[in-house]
Structure formats: structure tokens, C-alpha cells
Biopython code that builds the backbone (N, CA, C, O; Angstrom):
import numpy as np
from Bio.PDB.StructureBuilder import StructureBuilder

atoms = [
    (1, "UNK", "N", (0.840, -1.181, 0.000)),
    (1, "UNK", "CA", (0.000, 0.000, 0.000)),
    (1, "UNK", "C", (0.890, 1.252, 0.000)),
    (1, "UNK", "O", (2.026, 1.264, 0.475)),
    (2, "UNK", "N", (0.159, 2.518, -0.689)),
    (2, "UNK", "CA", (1.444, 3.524, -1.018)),
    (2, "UNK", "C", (1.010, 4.776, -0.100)),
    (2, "UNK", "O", (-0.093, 5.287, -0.292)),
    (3, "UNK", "N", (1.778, 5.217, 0.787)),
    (3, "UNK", "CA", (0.971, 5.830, 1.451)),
    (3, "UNK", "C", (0.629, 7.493, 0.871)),
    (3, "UNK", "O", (-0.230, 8.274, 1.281)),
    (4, "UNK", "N", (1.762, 7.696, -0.343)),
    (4, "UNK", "CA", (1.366, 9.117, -1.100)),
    (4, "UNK", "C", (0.456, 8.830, -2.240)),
    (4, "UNK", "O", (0.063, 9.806, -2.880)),
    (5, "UNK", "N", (-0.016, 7.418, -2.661)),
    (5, "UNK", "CA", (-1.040, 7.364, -3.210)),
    (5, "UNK", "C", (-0.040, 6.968, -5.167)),
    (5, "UNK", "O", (1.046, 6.392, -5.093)),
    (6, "UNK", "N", (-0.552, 7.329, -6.527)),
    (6, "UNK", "CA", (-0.737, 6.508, -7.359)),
    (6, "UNK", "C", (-0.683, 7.595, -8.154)),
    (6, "UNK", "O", (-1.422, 8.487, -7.738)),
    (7, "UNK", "N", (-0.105, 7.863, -9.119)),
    (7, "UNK", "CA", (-0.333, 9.148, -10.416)),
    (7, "UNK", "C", (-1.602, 8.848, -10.862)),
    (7, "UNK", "O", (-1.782, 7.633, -10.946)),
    (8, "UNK", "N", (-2.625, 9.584, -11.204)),
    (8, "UNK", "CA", (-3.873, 9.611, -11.853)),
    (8, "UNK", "C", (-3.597, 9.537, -13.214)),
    (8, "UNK", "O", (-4.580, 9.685, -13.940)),
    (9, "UNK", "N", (-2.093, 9.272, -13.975)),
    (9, "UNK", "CA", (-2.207, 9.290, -15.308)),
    (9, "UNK", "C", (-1.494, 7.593, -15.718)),
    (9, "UNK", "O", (-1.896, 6.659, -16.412)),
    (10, "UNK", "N", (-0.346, 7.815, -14.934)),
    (10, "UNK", "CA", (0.598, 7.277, -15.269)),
    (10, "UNK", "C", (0.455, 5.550, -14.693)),
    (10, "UNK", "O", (0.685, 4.507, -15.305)),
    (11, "UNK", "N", (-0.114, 5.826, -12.988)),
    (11, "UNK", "CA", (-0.248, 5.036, -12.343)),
    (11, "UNK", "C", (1.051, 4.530, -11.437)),
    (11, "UNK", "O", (1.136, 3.408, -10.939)),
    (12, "UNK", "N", (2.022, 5.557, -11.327)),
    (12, "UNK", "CA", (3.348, 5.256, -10.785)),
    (12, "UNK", "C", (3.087, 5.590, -9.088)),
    (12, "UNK", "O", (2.530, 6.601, -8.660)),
    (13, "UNK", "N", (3.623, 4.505, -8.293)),
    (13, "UNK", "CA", (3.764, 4.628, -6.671)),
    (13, "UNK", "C", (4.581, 6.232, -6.847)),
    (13, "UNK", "O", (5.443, 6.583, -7.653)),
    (14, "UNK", "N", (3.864, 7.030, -5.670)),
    (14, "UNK", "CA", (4.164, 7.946, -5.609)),
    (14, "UNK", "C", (4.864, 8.334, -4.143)),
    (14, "UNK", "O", (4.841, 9.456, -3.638)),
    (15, "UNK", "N", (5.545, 7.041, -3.531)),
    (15, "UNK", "CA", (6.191, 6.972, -2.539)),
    (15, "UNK", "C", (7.962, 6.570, -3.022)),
    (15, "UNK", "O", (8.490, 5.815, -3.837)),
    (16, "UNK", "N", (8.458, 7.614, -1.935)),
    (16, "UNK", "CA", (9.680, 7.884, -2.823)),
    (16, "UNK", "C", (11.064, 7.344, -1.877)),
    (16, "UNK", "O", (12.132, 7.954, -1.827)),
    (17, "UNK", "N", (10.693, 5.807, -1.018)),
    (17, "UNK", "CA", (11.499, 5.454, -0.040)),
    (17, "UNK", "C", (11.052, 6.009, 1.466)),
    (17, "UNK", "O", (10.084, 6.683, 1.821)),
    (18, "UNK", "N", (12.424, 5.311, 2.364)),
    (18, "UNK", "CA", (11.843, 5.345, 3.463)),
    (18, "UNK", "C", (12.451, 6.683, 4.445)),
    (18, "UNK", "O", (13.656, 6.930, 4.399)),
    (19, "UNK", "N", (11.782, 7.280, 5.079)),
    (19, "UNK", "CA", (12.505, 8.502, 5.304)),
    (19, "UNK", "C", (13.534, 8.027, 6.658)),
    (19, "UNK", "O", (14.594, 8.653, 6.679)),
    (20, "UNK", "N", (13.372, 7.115, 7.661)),
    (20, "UNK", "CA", (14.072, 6.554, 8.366)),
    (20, "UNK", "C", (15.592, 5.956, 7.860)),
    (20, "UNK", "O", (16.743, 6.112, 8.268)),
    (21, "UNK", "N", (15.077, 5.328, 6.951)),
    (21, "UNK", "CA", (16.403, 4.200, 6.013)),
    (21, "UNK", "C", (17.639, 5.626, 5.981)),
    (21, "UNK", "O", (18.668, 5.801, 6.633)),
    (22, "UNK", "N", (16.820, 6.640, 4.691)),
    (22, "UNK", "CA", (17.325, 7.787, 4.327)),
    (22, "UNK", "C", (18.300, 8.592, 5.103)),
    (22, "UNK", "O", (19.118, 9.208, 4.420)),
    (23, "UNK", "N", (18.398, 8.742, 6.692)),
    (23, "UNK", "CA", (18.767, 9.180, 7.852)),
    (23, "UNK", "C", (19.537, 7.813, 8.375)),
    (23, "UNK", "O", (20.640, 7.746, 8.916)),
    (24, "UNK", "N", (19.136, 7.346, 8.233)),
    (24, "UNK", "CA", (20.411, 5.803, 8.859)),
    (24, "UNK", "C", (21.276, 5.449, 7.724)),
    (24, "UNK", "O", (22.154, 4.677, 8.107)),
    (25, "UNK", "N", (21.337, 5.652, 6.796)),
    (25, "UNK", "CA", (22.610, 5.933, 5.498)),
    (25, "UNK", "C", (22.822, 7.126, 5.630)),
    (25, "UNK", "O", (24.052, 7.111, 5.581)),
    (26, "UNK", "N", (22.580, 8.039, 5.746)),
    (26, "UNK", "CA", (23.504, 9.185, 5.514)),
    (26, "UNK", "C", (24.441, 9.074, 6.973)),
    (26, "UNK", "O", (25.668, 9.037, 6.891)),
    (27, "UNK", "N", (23.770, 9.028, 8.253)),
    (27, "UNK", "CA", (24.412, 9.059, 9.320)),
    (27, "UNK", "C", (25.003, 7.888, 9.938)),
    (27, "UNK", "O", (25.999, 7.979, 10.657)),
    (28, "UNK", "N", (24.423, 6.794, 9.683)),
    (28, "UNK", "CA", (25.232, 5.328, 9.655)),
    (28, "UNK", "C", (24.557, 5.156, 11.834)),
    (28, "UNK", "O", (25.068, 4.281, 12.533)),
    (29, "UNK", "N", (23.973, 5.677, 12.154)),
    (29, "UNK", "CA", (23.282, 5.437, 13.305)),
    (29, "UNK", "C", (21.746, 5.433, 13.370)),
    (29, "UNK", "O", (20.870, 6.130, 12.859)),
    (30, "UNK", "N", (21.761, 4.279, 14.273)),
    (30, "UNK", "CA", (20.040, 4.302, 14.767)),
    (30, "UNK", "C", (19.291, 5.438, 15.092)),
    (30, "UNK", "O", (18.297, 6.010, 14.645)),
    (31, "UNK", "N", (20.120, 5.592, 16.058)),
    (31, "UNK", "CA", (19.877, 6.885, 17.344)),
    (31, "UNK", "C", (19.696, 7.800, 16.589)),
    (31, "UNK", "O", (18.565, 8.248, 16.775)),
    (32, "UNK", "N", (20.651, 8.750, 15.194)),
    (32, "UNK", "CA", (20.671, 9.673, 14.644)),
    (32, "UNK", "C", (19.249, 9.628, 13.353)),
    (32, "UNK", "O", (18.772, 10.511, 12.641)),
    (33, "UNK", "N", (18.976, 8.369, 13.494)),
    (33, "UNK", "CA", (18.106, 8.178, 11.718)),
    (33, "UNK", "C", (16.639, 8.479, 12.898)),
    (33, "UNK", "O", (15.613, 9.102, 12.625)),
    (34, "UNK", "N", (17.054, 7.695, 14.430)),
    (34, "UNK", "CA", (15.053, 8.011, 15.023)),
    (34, "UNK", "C", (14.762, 8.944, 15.156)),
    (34, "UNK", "O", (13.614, 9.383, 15.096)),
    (35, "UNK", "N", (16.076, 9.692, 15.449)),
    (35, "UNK", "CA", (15.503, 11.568, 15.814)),
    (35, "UNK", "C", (15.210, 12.121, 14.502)),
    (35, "UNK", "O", (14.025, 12.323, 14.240)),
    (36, "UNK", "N", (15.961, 12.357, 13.769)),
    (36, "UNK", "CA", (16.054, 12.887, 12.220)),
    (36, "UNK", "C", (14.419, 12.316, 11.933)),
    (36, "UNK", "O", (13.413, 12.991, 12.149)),
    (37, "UNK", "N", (14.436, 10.925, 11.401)),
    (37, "UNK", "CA", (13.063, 10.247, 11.111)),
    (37, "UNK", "C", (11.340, 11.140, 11.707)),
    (37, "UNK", "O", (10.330, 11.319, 11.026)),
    (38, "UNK", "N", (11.606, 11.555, 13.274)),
    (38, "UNK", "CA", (10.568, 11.777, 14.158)),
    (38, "UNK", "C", (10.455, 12.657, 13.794)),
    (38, "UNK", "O", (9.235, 12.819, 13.827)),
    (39, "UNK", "N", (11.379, 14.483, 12.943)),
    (39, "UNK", "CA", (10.933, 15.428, 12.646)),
    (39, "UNK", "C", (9.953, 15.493, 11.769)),
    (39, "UNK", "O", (9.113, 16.387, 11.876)),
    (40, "UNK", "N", (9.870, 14.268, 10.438)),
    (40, "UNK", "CA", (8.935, 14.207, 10.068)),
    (40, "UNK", "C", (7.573, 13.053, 10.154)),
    (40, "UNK", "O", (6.751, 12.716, 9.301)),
    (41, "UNK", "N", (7.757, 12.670, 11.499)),
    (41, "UNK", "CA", (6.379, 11.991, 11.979)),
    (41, "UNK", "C", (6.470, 10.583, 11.169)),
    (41, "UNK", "O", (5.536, 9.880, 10.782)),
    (42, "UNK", "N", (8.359, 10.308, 10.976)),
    (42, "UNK", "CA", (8.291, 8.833, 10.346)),
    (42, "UNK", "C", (8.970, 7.668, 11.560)),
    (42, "UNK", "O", (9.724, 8.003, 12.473)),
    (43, "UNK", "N", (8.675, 6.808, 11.396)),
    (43, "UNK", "CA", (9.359, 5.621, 12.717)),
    (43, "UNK", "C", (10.254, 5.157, 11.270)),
    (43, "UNK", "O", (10.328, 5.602, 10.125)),
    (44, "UNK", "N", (11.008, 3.756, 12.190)),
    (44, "UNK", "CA", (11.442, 2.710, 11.705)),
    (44, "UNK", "C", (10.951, 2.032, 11.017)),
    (44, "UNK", "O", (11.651, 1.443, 10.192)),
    (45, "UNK", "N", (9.425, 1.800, 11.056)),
    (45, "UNK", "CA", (8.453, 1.269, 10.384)),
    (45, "UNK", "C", (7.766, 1.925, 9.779)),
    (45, "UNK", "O", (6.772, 1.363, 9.318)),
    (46, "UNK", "N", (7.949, 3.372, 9.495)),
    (46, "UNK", "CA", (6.224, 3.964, 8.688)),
    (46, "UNK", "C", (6.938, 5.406, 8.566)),
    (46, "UNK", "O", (7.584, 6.098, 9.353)),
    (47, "UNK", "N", (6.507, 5.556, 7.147)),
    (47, "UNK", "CA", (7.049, 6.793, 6.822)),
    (47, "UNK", "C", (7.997, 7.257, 5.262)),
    (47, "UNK", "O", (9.190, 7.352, 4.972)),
    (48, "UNK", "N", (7.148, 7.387, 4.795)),
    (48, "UNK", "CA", (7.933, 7.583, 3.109)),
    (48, "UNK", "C", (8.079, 9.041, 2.546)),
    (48, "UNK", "O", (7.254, 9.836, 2.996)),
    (49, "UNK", "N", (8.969, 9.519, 1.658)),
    (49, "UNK", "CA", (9.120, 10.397, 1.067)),
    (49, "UNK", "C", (8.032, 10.338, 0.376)),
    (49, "UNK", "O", (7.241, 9.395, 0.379)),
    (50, "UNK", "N", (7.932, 11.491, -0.336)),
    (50, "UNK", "CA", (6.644, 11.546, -1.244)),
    (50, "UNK", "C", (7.290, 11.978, -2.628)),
    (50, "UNK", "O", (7.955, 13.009, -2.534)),
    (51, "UNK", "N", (7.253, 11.583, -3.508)),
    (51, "UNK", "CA", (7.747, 11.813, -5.245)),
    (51, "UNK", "C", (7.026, 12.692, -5.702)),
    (51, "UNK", "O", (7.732, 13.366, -6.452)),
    (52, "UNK", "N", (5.512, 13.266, -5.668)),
    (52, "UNK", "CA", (5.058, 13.832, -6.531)),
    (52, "UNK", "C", (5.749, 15.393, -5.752)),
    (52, "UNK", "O", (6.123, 15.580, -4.594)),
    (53, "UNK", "N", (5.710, 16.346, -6.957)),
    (53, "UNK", "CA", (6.335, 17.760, -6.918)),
    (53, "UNK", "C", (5.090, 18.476, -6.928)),
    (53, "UNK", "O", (4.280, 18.194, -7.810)),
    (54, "UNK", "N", (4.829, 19.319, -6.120)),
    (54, "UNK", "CA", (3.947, 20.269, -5.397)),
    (54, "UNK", "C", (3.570, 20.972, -6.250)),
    (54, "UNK", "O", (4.283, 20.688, -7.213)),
    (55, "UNK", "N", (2.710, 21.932, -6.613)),
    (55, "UNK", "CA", (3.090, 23.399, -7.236)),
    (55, "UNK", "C", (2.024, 24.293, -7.001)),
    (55, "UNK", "O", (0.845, 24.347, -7.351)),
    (56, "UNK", "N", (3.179, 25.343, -5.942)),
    (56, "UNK", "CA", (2.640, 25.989, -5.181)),
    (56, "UNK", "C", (2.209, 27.816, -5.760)),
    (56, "UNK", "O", (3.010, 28.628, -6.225)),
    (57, "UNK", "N", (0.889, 27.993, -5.550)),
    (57, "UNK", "CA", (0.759, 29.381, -5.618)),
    (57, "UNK", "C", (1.075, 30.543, -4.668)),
    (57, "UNK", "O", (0.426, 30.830, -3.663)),
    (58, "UNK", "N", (2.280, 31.236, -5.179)),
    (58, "UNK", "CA", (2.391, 31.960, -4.011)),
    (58, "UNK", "C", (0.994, 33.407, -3.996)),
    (58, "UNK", "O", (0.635, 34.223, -3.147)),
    (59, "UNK", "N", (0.895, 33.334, -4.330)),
    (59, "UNK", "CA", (-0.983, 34.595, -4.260)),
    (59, "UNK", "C", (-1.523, 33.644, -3.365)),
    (59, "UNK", "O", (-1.896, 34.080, -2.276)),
    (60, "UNK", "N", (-1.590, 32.960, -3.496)),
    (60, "UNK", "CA", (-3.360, 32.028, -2.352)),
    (60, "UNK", "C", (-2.069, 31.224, -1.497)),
    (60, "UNK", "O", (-2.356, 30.241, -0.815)),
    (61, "UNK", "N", (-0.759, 31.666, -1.572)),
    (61, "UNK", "CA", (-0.133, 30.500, -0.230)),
    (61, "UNK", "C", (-0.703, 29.196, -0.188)),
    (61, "UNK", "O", (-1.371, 28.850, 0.786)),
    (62, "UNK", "N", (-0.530, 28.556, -1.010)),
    (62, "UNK", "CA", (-0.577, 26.899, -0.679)),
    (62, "UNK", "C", (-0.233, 26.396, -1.982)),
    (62, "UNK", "O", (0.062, 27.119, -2.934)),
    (63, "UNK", "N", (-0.283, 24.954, -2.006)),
    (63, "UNK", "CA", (-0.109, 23.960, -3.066)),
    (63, "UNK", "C", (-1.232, 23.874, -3.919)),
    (63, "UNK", "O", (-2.318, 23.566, -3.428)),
    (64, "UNK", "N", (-1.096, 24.156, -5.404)),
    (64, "UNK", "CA", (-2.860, 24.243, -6.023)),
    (64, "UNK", "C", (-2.633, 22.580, -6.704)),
    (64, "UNK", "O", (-3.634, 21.871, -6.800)),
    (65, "UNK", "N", (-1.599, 22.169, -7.046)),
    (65, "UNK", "CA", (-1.563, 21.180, -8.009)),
    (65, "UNK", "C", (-0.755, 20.121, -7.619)),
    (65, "UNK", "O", (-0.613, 19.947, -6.409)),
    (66, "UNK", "N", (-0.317, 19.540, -8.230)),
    (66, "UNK", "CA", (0.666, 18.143, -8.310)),
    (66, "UNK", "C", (1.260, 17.545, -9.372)),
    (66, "UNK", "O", (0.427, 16.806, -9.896)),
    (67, "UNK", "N", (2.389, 17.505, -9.991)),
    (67, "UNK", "CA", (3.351, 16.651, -10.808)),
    (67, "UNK", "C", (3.843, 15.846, -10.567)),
    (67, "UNK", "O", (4.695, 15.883, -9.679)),
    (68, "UNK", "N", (3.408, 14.192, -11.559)),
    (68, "UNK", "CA", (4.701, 13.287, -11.680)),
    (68, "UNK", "C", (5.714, 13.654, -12.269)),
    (68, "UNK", "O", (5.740, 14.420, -13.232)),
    (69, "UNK", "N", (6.487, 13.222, -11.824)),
    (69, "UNK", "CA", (8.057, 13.218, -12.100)),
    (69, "UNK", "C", (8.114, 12.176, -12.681)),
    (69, "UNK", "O", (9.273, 12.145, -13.094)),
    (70, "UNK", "N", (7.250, 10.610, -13.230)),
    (70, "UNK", "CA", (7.692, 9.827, -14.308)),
    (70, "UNK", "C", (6.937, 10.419, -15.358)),
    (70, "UNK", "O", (7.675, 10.646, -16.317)),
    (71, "UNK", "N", (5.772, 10.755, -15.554)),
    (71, "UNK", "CA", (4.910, 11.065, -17.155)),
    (71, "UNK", "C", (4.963, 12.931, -17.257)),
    (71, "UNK", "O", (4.998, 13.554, -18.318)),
    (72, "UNK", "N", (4.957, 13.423, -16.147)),
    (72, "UNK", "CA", (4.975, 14.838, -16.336)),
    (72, "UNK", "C", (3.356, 15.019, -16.251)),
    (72, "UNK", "O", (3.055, 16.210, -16.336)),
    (73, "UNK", "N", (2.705, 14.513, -16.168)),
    (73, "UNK", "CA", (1.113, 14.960, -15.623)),
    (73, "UNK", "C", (0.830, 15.665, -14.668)),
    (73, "UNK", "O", (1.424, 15.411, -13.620)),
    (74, "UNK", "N", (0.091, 16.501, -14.675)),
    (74, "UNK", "CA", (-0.131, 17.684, -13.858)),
    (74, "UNK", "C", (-2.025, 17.418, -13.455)),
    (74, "UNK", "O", (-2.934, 17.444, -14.285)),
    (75, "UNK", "N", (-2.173, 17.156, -11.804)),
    (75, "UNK", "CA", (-3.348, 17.549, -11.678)),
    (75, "UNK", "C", (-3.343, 18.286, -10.485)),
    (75, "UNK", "O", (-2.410, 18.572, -9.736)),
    (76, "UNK", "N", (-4.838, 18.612, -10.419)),
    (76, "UNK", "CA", (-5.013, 19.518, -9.164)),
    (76, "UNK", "C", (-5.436, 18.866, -7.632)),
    (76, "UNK", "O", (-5.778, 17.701, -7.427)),
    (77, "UNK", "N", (-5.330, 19.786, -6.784)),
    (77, "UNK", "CA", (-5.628, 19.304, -5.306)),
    (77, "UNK", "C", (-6.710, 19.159, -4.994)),
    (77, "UNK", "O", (-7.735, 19.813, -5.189)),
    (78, "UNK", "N", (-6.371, 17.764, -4.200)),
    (78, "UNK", "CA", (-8.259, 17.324, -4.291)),
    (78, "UNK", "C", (-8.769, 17.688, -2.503)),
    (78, "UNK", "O", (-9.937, 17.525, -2.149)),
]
sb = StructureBuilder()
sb.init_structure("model")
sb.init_model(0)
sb.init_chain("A")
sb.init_seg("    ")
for serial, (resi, resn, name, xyz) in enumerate(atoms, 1):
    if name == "N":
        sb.init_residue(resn, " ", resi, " ")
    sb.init_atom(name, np.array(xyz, "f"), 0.0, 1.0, " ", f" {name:<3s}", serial, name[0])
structure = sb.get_structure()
């Protein structure tokens, strides 16, 4: 199951690894990957990057849309 969900065009997992793993290779410690991991509300077990690319309006401050990065499809926020 993907937890950022599925391109609406393409159909590509839109989970982009584990954000824990990510922090325990760069730093080569447990200790350093749980803290790092917890800033973004990921454990050892749960917690993925997200692949799709945002695109944000700065007039209305927020994210209006979404891009894959495999087909280049562009939809909006649901």
C-alpha cells in the first residue's frame, strides 16, 4: 500500500522510499536516523518520502496542483 497514493495518469507509486532508512545511510546510526526520522512523523516502520512535486501558488499561499516526475502529468488538489 502507497501511502502518497498513485499518479492519476501514469499510475506510478508515488512513494519515494523510506525517510528513516534515508537518515540511517547518511548518518550510519540508529539513534541519529530516530531523531532525524521523528521530525517528520516517520518511525522505523512507517514513513515515506513523497515523489510527486507540489506546485505551489504563491498569491493564495498553498499547493494548487501536483506533478509526476515519471509522465509529467499535472493535476489539481483534491
Amino acid at each position: 500500500m502507497s501511502e502518497h497514493g498513485y499518479c492519476p495518469n501514469c499510475k506510478a507509486d508515488l512513494d519515494g522510499g523510506s525517510i528513516w532508512e534515508h537518515f540511517y545511510k547518511l548518518t550510519g546510526s540508529e539513534e541519529k536516523a530516530d531523531k532525524s526520522a521523528e521530525a517528520y512523523g516517520a518511525t522505523k516502520e512507517k514513513g515515506q518520502w513523497g515523489r510527486a512535486v507540489g506546485i505551489y501558488d504563491r498569491d493564495l499561499d498553498r499547493t494548487v496542483a501536483w506533478f509526476c516526475p515519471d509522465c509529467h502529468h499535472k493535476w489539481g488538489r483534491v
